[in-house]
C-alpha positions as CSV (number, residue, x, y, z in Angstrom):
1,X,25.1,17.0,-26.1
2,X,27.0,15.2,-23.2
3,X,27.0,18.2,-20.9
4,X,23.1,18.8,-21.6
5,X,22.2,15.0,-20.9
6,X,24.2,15.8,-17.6
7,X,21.8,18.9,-16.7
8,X,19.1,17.5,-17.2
9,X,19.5,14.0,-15.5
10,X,21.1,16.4,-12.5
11,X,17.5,18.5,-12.4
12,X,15.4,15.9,-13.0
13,X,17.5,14.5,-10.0
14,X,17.2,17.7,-8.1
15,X,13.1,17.9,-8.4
16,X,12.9,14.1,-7.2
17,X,14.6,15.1,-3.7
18,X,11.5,16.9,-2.7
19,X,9.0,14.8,-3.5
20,X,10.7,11.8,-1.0
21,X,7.8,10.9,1.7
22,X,8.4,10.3,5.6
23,X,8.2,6.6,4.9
24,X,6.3,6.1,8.0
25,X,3.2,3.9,8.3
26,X,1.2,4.4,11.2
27,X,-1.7,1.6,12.5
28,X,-4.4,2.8,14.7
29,X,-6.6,0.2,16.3
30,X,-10.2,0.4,16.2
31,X,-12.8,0.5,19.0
32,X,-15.0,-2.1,17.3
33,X,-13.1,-5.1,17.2
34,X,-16.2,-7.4,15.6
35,X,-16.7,-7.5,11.9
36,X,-18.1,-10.1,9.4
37,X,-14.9,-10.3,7.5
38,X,-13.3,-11.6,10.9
39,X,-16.5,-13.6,11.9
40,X,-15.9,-17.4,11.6
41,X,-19.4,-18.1,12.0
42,X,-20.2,-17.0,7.8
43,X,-18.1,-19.6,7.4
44,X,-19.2,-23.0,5.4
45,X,-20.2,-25.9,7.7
46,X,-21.0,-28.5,5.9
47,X,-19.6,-29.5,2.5
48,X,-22.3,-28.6,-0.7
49,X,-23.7,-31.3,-2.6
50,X,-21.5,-32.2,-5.9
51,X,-24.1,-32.6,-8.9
């Protein structure tokens, strides 16, 4: 039973090598620098009336 756990954690071990990624992250900039999630003007100006 020992030397079988042993096996199988080793290929189960094995299998994971491949799947490793580059681990790199790559950020391209866009052309369009204006959008209404960065646009201060949607923003609240004046405080709403408590009820």
């Amino acid at each position: 039973e020992e030397v079988a756990a042993i096996m199988t954690a080793l290929k189960i071990f094995g299998s994971a090598m491949h799947d490793r990624e580059s681990e790199v992250l790559t950020i391209l900039s866009i052309k369009r620098a204006y959008s209404p999630w960065n646009s201060k003007i949607h923003g609240l100006t004046q405080m709403p009336d408590r009820k």
